[in-house]
DRENDO-1510 file (C-alpha; in Angstrom, 1 decimal, always signed):
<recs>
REC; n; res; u; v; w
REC; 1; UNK; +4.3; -59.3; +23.0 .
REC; 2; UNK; +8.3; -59.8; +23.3 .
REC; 3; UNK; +10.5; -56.8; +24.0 .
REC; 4; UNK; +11.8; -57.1; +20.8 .
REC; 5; UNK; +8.5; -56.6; +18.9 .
REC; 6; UNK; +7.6; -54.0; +21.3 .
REC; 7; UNK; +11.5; -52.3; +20.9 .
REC; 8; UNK; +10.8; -52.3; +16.7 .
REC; 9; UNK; +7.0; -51.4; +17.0 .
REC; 10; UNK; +8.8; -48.0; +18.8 .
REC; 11; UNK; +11.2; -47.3; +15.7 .
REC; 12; UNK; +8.4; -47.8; +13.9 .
REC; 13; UNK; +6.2; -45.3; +15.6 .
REC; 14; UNK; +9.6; -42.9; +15.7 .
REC; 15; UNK; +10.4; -43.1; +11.9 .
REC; 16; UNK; +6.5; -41.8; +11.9 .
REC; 17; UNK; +6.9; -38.7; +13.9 .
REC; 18; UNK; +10.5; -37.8; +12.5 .
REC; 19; UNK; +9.4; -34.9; +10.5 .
REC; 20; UNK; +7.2; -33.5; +13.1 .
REC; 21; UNK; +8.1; -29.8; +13.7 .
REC; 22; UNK; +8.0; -28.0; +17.4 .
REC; 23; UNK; +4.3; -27.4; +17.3 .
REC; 24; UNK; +3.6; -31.2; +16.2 .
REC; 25; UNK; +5.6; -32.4; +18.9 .
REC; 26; UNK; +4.3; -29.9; +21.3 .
REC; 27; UNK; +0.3; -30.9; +20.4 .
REC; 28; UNK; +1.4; -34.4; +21.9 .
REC; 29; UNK; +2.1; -33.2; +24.8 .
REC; 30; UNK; -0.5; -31.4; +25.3 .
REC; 31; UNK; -3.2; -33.9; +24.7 .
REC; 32; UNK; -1.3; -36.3; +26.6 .
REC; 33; UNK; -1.0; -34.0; +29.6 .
REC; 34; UNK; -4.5; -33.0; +29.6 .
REC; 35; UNK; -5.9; -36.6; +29.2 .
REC; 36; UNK; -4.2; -37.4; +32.6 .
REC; 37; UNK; -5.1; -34.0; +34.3 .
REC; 38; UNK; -8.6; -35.4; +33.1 .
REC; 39; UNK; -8.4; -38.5; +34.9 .
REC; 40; UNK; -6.5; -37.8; +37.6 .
REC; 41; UNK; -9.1; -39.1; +40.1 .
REC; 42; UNK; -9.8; -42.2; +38.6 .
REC; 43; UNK; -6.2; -43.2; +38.5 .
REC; 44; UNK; -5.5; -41.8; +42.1 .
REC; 45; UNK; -8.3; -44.3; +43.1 .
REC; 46; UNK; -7.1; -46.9; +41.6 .
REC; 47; UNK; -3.5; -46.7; +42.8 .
REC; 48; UNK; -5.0; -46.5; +46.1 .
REC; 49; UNK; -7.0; -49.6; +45.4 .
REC; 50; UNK; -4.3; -51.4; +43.6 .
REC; 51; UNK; -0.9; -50.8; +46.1 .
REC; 52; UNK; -2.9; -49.7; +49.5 .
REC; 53; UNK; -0.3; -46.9; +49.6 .
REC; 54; UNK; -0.5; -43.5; +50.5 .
REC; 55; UNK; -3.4; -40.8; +50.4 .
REC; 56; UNK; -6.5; -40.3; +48.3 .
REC; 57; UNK; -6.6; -36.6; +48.0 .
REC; 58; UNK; -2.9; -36.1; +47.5 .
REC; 59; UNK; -2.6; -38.5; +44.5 .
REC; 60; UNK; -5.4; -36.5; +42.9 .
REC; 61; UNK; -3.7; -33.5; +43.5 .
REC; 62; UNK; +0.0; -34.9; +42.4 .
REC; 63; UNK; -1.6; -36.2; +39.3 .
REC; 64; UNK; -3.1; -32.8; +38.5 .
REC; 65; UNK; +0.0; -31.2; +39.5 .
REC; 66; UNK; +2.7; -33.1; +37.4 .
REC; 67; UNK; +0.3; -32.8; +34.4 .
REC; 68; UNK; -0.1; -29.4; +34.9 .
REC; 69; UNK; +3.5; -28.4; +36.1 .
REC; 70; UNK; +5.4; -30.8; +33.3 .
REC; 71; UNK; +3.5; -29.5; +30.8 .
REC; 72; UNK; +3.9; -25.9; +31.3 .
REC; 73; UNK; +7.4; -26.3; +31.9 .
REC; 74; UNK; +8.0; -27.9; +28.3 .
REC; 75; UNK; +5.4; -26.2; +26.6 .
REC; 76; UNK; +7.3; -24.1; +23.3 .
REC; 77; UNK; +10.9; -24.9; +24.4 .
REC; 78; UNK; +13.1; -25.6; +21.6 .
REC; 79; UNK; +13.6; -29.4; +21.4 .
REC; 80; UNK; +13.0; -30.0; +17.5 .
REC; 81; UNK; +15.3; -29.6; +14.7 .
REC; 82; UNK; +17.4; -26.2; +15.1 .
REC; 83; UNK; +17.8; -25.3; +18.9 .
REC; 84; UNK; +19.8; -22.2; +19.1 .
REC; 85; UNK; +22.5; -20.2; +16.9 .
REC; 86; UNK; +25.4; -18.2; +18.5 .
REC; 87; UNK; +26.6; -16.2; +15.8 .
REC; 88; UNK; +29.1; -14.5; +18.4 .
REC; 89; UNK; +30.4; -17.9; +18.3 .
REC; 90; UNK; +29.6; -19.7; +14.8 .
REC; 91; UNK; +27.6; -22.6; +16.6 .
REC; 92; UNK; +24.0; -23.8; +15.5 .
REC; 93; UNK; +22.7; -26.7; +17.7 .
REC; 94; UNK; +20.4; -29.2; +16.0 .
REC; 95; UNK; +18.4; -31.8; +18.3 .
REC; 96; UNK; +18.0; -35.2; +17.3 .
REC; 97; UNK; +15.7; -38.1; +19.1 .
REC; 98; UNK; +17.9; -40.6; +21.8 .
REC; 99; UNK; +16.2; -43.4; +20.4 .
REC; 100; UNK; +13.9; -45.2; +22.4 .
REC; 101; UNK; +14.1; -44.6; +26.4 .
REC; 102; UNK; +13.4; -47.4; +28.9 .
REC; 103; UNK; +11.2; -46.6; +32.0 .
REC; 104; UNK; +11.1; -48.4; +35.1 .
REC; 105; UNK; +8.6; -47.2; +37.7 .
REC; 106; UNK; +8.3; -47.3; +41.3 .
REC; 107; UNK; +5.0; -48.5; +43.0 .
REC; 108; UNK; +4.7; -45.1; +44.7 .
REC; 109; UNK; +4.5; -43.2; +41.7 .
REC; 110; UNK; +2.3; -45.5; +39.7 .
REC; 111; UNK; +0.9; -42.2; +37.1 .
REC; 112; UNK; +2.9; -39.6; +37.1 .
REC; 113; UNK; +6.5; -41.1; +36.5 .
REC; 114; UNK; +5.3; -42.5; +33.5 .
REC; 115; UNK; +3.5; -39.3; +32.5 .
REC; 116; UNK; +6.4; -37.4; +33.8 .
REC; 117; UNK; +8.9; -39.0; +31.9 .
REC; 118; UNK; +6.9; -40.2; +29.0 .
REC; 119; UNK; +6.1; -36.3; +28.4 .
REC; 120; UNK; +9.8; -35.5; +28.3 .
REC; 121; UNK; +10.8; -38.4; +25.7 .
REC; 122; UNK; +8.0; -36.8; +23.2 .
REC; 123; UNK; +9.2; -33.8; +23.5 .
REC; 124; UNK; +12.7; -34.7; +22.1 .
REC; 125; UNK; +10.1; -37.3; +19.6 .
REC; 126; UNK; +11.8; -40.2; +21.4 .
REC; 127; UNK; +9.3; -43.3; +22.3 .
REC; 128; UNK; +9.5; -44.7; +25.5 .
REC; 129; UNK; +8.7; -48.0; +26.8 .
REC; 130; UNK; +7.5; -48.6; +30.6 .
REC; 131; UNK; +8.5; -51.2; +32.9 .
REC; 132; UNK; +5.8; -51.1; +35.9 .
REC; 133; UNK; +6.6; -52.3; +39.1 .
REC; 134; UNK; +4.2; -55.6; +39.3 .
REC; 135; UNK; +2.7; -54.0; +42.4 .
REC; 136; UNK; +1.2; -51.4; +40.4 .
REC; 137; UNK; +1.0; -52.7; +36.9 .
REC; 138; UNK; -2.5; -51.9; +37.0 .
REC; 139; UNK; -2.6; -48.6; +37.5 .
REC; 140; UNK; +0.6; -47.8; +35.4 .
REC; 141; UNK; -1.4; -49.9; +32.5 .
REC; 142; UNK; -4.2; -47.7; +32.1 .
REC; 143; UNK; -2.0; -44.7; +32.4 .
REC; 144; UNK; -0.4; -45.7; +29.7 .
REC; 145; UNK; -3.5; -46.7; +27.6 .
REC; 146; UNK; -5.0; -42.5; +28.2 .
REC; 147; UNK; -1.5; -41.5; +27.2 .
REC; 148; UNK; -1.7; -43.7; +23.8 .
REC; 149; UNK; -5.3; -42.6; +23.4 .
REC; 150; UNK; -4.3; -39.1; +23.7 .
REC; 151; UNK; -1.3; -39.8; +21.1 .
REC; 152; UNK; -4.3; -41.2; +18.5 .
REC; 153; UNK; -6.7; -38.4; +18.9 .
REC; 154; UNK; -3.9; -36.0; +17.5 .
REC; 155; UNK; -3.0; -38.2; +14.6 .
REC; 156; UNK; +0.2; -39.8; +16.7 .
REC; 157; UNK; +1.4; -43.6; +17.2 .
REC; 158; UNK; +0.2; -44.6; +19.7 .
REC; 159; UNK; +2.7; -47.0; +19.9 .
REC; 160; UNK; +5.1; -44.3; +20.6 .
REC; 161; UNK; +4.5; -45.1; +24.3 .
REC; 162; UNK; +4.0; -48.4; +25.8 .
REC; 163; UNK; +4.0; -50.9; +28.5 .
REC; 164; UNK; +4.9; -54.3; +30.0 .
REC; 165; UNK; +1.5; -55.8; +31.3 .
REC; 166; UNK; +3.1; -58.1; +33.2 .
REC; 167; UNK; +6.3; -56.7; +34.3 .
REC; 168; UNK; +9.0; -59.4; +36.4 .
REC; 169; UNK; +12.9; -58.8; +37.3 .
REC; 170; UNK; +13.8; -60.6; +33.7 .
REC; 171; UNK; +11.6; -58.5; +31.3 .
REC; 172; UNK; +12.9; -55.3; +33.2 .
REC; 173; UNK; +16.5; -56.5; +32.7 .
REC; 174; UNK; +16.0; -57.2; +28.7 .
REC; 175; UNK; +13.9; -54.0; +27.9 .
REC; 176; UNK; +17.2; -52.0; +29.6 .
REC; 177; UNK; +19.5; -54.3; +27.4 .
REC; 178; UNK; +17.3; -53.4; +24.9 .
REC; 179; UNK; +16.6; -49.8; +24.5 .
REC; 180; UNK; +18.8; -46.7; +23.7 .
REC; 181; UNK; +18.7; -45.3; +27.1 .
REC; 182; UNK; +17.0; -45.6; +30.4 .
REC; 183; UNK; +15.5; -43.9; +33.4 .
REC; 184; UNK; +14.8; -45.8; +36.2 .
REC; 185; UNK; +13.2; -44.2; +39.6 .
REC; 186; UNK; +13.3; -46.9; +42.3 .
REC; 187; UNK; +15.6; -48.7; +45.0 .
REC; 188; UNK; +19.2; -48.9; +44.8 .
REC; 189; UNK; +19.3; -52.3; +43.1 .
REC; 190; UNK; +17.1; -51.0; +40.1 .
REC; 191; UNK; +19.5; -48.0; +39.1 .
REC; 192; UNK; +22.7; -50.6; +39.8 .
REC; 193; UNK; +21.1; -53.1; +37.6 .
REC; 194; UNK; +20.3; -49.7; +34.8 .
REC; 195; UNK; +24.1; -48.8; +35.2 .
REC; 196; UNK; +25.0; -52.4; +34.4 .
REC; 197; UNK; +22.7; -52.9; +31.6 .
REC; 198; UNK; +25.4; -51.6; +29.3 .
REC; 199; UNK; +22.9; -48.4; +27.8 .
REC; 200; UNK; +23.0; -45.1; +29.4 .
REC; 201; UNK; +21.1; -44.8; +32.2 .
REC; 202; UNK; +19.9; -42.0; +34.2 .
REC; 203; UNK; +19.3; -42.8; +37.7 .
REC; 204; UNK; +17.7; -41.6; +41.4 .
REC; 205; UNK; +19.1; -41.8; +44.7 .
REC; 206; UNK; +17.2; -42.7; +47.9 .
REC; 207; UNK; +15.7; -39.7; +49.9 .
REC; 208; UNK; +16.1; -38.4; +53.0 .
REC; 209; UNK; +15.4; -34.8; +53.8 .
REC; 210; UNK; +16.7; -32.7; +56.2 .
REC; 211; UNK; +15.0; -29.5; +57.2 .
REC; 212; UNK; +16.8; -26.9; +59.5 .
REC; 213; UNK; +14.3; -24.3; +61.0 .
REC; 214; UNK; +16.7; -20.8; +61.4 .
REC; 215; UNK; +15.8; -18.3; +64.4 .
REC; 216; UNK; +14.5; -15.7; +62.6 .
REC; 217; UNK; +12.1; -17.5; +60.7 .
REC; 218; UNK; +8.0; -17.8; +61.9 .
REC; 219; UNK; +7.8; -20.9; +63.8 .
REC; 220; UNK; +4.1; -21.2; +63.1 .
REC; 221; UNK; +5.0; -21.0; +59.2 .
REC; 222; UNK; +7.6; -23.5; +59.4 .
REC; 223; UNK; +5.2; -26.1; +61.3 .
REC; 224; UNK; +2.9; -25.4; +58.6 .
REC; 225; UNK; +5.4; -26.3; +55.6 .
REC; 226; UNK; +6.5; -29.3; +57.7 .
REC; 227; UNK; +3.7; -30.9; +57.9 .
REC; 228; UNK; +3.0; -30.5; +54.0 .
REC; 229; UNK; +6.2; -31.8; +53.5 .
REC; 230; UNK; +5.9; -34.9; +55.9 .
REC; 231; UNK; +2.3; -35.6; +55.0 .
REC; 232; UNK; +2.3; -35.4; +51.5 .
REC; 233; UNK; +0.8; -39.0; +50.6 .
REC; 234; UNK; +1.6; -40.3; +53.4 .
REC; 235; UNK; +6.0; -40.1; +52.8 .
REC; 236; UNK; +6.3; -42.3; +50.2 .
REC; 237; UNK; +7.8; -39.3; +47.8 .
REC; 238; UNK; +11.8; -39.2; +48.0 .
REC; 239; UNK; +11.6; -35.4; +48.6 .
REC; 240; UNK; +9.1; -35.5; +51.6 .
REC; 241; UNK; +10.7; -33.8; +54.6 .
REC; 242; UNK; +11.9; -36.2; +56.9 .
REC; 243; UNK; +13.5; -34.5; +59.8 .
REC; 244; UNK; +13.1; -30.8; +61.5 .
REC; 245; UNK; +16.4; -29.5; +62.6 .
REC; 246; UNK; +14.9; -26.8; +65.4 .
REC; 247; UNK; +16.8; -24.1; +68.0 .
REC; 248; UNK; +17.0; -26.1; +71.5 .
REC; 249; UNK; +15.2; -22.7; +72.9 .
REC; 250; UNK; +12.5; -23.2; +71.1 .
REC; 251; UNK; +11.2; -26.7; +71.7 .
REC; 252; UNK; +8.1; -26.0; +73.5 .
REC; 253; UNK; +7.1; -23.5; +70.8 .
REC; 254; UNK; +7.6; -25.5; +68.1 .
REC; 255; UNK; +6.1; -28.7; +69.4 .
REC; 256; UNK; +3.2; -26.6; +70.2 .
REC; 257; UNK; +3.1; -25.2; +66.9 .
REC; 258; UNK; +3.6; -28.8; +65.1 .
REC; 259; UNK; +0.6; -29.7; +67.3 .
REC; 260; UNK; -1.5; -27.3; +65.8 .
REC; 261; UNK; -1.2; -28.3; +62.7 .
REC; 262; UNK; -2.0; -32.1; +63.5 .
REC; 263; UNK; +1.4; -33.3; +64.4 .
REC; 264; UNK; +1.4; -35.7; +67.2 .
REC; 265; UNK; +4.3; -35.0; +68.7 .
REC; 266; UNK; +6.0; -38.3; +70.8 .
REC; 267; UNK; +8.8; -37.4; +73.4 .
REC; 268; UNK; +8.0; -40.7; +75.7 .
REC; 269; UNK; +10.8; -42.9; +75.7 .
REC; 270; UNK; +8.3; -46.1; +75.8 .
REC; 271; UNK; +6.0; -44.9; +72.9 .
REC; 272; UNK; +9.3; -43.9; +71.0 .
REC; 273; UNK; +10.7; -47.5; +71.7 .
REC; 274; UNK; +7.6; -49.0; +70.5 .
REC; 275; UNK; +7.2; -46.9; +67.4 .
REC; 276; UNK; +11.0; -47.4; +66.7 .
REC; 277; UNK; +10.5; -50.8; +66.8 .
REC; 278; UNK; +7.0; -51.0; +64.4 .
REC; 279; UNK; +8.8; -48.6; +62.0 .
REC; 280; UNK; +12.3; -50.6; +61.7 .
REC; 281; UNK; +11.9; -54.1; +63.3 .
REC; 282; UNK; +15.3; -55.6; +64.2 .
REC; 283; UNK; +16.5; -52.1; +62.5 .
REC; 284; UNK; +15.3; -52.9; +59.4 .
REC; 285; UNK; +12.0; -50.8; +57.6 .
REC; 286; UNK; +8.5; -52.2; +57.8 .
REC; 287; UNK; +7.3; -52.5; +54.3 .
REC; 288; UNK; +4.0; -53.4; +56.1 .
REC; 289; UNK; +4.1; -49.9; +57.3 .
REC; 290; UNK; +4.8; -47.8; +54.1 .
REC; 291; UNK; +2.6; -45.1; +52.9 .
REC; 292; UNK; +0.1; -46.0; +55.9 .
REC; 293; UNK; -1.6; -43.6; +58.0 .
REC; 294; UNK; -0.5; -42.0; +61.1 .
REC; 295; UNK; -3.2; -43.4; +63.0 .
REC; 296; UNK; -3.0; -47.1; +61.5 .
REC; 297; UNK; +1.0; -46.9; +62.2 .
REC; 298; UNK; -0.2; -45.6; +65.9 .
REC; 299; UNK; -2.3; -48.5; +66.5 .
REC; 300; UNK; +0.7; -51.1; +65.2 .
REC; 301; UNK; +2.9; -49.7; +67.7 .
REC; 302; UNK; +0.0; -49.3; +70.0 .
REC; 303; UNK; +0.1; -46.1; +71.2 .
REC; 304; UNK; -2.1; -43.2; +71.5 .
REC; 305; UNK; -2.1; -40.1; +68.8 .
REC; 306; UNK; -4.7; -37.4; +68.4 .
REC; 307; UNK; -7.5; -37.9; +65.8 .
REC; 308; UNK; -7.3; -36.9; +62.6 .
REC; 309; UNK; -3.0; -36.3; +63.0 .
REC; 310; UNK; -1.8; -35.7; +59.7 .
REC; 311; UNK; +2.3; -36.8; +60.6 .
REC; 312; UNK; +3.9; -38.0; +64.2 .
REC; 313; UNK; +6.6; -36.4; +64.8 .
REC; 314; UNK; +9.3; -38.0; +67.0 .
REC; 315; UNK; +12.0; -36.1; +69.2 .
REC; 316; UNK; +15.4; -37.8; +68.9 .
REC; 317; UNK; +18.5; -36.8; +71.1 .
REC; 318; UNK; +20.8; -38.4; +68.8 .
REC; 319; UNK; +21.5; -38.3; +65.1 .
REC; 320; UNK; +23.1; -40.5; +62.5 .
REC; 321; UNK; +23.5; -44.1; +62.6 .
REC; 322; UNK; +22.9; -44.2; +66.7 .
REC; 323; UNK; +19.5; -43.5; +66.0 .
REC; 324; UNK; +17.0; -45.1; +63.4 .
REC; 325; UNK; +14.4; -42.6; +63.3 .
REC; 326; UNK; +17.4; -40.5; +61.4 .
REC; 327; UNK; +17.2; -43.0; +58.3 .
REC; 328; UNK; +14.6; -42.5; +55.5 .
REC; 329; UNK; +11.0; -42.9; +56.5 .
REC; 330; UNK; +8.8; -43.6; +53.5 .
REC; 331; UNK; +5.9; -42.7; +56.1 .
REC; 332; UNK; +4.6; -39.7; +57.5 .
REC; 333; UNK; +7.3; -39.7; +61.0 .
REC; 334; UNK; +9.1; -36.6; +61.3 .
REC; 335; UNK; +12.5; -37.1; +63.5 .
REC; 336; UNK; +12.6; -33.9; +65.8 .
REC; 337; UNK; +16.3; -32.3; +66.9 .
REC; 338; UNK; +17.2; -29.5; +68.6 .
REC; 339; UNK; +20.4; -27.6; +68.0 .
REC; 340; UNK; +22.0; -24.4; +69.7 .
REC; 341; UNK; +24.1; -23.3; +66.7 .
REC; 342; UNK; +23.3; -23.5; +63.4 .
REC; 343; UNK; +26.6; -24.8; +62.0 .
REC; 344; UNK; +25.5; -27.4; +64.6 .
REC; 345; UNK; +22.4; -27.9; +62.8 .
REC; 346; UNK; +24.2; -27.8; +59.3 .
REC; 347; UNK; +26.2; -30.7; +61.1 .
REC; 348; UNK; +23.6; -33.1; +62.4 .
REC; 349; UNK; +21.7; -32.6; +58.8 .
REC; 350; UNK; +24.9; -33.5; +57.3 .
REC; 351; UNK; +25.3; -36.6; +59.6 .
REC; 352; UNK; +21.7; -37.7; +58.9 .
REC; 353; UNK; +22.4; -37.7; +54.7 .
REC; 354; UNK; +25.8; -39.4; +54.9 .
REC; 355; UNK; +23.7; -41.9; +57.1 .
REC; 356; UNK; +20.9; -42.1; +54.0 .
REC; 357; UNK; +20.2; -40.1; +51.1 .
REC; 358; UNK; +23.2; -38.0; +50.5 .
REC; 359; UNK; +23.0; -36.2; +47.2 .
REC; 360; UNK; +19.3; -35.6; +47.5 .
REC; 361; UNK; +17.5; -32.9; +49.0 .
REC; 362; UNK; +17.4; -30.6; +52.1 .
REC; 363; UNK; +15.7; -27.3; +53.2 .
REC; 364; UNK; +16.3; -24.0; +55.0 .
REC; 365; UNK; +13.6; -21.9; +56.6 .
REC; 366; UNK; +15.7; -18.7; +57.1 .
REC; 367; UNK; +15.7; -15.3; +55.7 .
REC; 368; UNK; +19.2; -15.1; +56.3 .
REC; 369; UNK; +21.1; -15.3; +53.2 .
REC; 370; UNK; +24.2; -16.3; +54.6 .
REC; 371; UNK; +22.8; -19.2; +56.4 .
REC; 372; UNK; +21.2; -20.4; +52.9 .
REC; 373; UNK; +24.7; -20.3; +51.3 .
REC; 374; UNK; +26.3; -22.1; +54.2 .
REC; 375; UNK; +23.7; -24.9; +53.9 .
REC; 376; UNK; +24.3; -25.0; +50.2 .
REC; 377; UNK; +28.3; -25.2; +51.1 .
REC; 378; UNK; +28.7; -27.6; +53.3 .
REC; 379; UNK; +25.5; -30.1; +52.8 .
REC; 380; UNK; +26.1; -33.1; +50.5 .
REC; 381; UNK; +22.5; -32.3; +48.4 .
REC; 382; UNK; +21.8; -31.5; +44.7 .
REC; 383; UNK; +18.8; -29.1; +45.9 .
REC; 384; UNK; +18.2; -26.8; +49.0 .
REC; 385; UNK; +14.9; -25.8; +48.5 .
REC; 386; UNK; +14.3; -22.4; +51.1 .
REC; 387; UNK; +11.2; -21.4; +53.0 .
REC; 388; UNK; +9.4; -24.1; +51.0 .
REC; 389; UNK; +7.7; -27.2; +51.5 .
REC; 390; UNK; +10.8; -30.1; +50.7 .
REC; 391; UNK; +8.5; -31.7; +48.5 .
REC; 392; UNK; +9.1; -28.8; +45.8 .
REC; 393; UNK; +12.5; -29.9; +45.6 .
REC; 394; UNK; +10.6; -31.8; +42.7 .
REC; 395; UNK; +9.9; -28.4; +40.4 .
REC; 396; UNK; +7.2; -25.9; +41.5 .
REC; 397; UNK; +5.9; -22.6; +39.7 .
REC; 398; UNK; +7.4; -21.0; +42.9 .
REC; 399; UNK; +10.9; -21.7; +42.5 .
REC; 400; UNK; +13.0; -22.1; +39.6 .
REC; 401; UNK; +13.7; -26.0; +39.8 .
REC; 402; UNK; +12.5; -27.7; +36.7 .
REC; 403; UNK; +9.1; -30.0; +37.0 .
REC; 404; UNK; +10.2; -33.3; +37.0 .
REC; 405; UNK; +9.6; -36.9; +38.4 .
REC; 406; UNK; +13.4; -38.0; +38.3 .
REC; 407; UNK; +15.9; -35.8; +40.6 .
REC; 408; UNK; +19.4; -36.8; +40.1 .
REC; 409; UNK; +21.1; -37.2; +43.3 .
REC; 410; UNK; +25.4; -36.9; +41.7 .
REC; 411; UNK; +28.2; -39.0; +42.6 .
REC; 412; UNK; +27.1; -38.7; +46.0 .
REC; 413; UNK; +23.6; -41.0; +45.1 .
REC; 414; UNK; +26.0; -43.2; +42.4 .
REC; 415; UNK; +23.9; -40.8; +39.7 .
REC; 416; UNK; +25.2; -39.3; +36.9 .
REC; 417; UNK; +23.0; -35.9; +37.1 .
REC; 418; UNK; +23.0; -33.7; +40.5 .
REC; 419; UNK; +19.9; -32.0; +38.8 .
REC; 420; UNK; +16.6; -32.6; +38.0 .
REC; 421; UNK; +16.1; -34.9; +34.8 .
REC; 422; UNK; +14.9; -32.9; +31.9 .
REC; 423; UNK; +14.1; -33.2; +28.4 .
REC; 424; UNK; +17.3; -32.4; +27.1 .
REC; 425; UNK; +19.3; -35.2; +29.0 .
REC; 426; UNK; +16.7; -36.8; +26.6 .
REC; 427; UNK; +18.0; -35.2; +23.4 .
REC; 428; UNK; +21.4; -35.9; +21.2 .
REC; 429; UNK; +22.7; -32.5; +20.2 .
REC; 430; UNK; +24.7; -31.5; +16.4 .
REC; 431; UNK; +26.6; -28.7; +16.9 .
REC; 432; UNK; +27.4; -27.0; +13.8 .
REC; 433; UNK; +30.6; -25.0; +14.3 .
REC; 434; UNK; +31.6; -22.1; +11.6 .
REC; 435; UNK; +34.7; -20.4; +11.1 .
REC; 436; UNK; +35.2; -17.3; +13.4 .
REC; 437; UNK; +37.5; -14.8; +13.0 .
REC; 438; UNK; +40.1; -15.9; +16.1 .
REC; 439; UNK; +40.7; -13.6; +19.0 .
REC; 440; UNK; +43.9; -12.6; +19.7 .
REC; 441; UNK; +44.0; -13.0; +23.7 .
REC; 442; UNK; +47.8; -12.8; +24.0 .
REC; 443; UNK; +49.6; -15.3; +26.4 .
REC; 444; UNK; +46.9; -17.0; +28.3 .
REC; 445; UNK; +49.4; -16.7; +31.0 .
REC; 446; UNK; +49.8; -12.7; +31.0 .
</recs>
């Protein structure tokens, strides 16, 4: 099938739906979530199978999450028909469909970008087209296929959602000429490519997340969220923490504290070289190394790591550009650094995202409140996600960030968003505006 008959079988499926009120809308959502929380360990084997990247038991457990989290987050908010009135201010806001939204998808992400952002298009009764990465066509395709069967068994097109089989560079480039607007989650050329398509585009910036560990807070707990953060599937998600800032005082205790939570922790200048040089031969990254293992990225570099080490963690004396272990990792290496103040730390964490991933992410373990607002002041980040794994930069029920597969990274990650995508940068608004009776304010220069 062309992108054309694909683009007009989604207006077709659109016109369809275009009188379906909240609780329509919302019943597609629902079985589409559930279908995929359903499945989630079939299609977490299958990306395993299909890309050789990352972990078993986190994909299950992303999968169920980004169903369960996404869903919740939209579930009965006000996307259909009349939004809002402010009679204070004689506005009503009506929401109207987009159109039909391109989706291009990253191989590390096979299931839930798609479900991610295929659940916020319904909710504004958009349709969305996907755009797999060929690496992961496979699993992205029979995503897709539950999500449309899901659409059916609630009286829905199920062409309101569908894919490329057989995705390439070209047919990406058309369906983005082709659509009303686009999201696209991948490398840097992908999102310039969207922004040059001539449509709209919402785009993500590369990750690379700083965490600064604060004096007063529990070096035990902060070992413990670290290595969630760095593990999770094996560093191929854009918020996984990638470097722990620490006080110089308190190396010993927190390499023995990263230690007993399966970090390996590396601090001999040979296996550093040698892991240096696996990771980022001729300072370049390894895609032979993505989303692997610690131990199989231990045995490349041949060295020696504990069994069963969930991360390695490497101490660096130097930060920035003069040392590569400071650039994004999509693998679970955690680049160690200790500071003596913590503006010093709030500096070197700075350094490290000018370097690679400004606009992103970072996190704070502190109970300080100062220190959280100084980190928020002075780091180039969109999110600064506190006593947290960094991998809830992405939306958790225990913060207040929206759920979401796509987080905009600002002008500082070329994106147009420093949030995290939602379903109303998904949504046109009509704003009806009534006569109020003016206020009489005076000189707005009194």
């Amino acid at each position: 099938m062309t992108i054309e008959e694909m683009v007009k079988n989604a207006r077709a499926a659109m016109e369809e739906i275009s009188d379906y009120d909240q609780a329509q809308t919302d019943k597609m959502l629902s079985a589409i979530s559930k279908a995929v929380f359903d499945q989630a360990e079939p299609l977490a084997k299958l990306a395993i199978e299909e890309t050789r990247l990352g972990r078993l038991d986190h994909k299950i457990g992303k999968n169920q999450g980004m169903a369960t989290n996404i869903f919740g987050a939209l579930k009965n908010k006000p996307s259909v028909g009349v939004l809002r009135e402010i009679p204070e201010e004689g506005l009503i806001e009506v929401g109207h469909p987009v159109g039909v939204i391109g989706s291009v998808t990253p191989t590390t992400n096979p299931t839930i970008t798609p479900l991610g952002n295929g659940l916020m298009a319904l909710k504004g009764k958009n349709a969305m087209i996907v755009s797999p990465h060929p690496r992961s066509k496979k699993t992205t395709k029979e995503t897709i296929e539950l999500m449309r069967e899901a659409l059916v068994s609630v009286g829905a097109p199920r062409d309101l959602l569908q894919v490329i089989e057989e995705p390439s560079i070209e047919k990406s480039q058309e369906l983005m000429k082709s659509v009303d607007l686009i999201v696209a989650t991948g490398g840097p050329g992908l999102v310039k490519s969207a922004y040059s398509s001539g449509k709209p585009a919402y785009g993500v910036g590369p990750g690379n997340v700083q965490a600064i560990l604060d004096r007063d807070f529990d070096v035990d707990a902060a070992a413990e969220l670290t290595v969630i953060g760095r593990s999770f599937d094996n560093g191929i998600v854009c918020a996984c923490q990638q470097s722990l800032i620490y006080p110089m005082e308190k190396e010993a205790e927190v390499f023995k504290a990263l230690e007993s939570k399966q970090a390996a922790v590396i601090t001999d200048e040979g296996d550093l070289a040698k892991l240096r040089e696996t990771i980022f031969p001729e300072g370049r990254a390894n895609p032979d190394m993505i989303g692997q293992d610690p131990d199989v990225i231990a045995k490349a570099a041949g060295i020696s790591i504990p069994d069963g080490s969930q991360i390695i963690a490497v101490r660096v004396d130097k930060v920035g550009e003069a040392e590569l272990f400071c650039k994004e990792k999509m693998l679970p290496v955690l680049a160690l650094k200790g500071y003596d103040t913590f503006e010093e730390a709030v500096a070197y964490a700075k350094e490290n995202l000018l370097l690679e991933g400004a606009g992103h992410s970072a996190g704070v373990f502190t109970h300080t409140k100062e220190h959280m607002v100084y980190a928020g002041e002075k780091l180039p980040v969109s999110r600064v996600v506190i006593n947290q794994p960094t991998i809830d930069a992405g939306g958790s029920p225990a913060n207040g960030l929206n759920p979401t597969v796509s987080l905009g990274c600002g002008s500082w990650g070329n994106n147009i968003i420093s949030e995290n995508l939602n379903y109303k940068h998904l949504i046109n608004v009509s704003r009806v505006a009534m006569p109020v009776e003016p206020t009489d304010t005076g000189s707005p220069w009194d």
